[in-house]
C-alpha positions in Angstrom: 0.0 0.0 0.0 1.4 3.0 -0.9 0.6 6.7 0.8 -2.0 8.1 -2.1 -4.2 4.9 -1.8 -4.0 5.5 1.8 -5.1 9.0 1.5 -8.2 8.0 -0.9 -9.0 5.1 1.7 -9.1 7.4 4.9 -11.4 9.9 2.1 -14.3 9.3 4.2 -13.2 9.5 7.8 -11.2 12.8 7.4 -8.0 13.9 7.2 -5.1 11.6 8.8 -1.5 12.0 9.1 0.9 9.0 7.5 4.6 8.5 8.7 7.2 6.0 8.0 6.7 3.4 10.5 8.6 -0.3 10.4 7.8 -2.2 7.2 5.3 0.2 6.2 3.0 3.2 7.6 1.9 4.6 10.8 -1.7 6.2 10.4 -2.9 9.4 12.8 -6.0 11.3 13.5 -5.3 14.3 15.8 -2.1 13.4 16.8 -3.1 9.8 18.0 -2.0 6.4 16.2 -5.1 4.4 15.3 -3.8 1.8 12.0 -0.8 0.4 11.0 -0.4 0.1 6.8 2.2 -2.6 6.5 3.1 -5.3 4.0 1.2 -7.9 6.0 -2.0 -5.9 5.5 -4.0 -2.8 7.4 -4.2 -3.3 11.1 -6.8 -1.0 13.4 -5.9 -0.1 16.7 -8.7 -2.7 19.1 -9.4 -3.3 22.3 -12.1 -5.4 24.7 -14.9 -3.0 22.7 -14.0 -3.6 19.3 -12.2 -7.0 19.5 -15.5 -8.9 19.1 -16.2 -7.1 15.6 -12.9 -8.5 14.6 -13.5 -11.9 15.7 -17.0 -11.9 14.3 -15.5 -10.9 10.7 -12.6 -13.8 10.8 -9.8 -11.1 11.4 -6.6 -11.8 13.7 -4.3 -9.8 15.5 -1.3 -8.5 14.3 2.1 -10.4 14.9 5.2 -10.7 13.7 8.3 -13.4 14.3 11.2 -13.4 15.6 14.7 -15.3 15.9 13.4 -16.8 19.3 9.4 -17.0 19.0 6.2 -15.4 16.9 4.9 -12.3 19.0 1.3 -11.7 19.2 0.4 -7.8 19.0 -3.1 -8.0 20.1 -3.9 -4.3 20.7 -4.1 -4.5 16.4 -6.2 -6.2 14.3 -6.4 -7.0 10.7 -9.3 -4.9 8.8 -11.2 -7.0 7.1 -10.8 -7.1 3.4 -14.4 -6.2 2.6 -13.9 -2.9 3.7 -11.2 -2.0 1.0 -14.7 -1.6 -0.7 -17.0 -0.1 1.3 -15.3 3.3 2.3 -18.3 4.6 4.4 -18.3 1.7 6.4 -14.4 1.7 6.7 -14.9 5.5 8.0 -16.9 3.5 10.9 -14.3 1.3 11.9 -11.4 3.8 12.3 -13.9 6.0 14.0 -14.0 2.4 16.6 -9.7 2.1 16.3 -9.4 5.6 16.9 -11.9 5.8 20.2 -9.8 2.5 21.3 -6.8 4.1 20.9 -7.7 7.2 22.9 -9.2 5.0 25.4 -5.5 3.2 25.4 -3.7 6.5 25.5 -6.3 7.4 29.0 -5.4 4.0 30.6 -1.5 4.5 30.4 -0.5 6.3 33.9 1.1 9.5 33.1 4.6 10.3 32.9 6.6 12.8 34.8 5.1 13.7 38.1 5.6 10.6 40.2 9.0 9.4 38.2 10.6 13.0 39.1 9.5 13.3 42.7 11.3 9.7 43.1 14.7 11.1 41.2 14.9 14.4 43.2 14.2 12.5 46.3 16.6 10.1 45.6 19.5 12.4 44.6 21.9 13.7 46.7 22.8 17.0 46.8 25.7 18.0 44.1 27.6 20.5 46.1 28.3 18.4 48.9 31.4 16.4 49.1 31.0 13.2 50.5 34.0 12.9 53.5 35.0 9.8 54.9 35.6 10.0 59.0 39.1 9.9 59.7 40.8 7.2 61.3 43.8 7.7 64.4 46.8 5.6 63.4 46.6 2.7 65.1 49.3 0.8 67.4 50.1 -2.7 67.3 50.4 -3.9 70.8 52.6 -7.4 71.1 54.2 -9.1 74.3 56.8 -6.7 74.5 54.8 -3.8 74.4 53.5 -1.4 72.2 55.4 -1.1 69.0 55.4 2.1 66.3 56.3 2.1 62.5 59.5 4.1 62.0 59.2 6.4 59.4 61.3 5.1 56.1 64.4 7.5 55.6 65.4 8.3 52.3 68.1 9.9 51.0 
């Protein structure tokens, strides 16, 4: 898929950004990411709203494989293909991935307050040197009595 059939496909819901992304294209709608356009196909941003309309059309979530295992992605799902057709009906389900992704982007906890309160609590203050105590010398004590190092002459 390239970026002009993009464009004609989102016709109907409005205007959407398109970046770079992986394999393929990121797809945005007011600075949110709601679809993925990528060589395995158009994925919608889902989650436990819209995951039954996926199931019920056959669709599955998005995953990809690694060296090590095949990772399932399952806050995407694939669109289903009769919708490459019906682009008022297509406007309804990125309507759906975009609500779930703003519902997504409510859930995560926010960044910044808590993290810096714990980094400036945990610091230590940068002025201050850090100064070990001091330790007397000590003697050695043996049968004899006490017993001091002599002081190496050179010269």
């Amino acid at each position: 898929m390239d970026r002009e059939f993009l464009i004609d496909l989102f016709a109907d819901f409005g205007p959407v950004a398109i970046r770079k992304m992986f394999s393929g294209y990121g797809i945005s709608a007011d600075g949110i990411n709601f679809a993925l356009a990528l060589r395995a196909g158009l994925f919608f941003r889902a989650d436990e709203m819209t995951i039954p309309d996926y199931e019920a059309e056959g669709s599955k979530p998005f995953q990809y494989s690694t060296r090590a295992k095949t990772v399932l992605v399952n806050s995407y799902w694939e669109l289903p293909a009769r919708l490459f057709d019906d682009s008022e009906e297509l406007a309804q389900w990125a309507k759906a991935a975009l609500a779930a992704a703003q519902r997504a982007k409510v859930k995560k906890r926010p960044k910044g307050k808590k993290a810096t309160a714990k980094k400036v609590a945990q610091k230590k203050p940068a002025n201050r040197k850090a100064t070990k105590p001091v330790k007397a010398p000590t003697k050695k004590v043996s049968k004899k009595g006490p017993v001091r190092k002599r002081a190496k002459r050179t010269g």
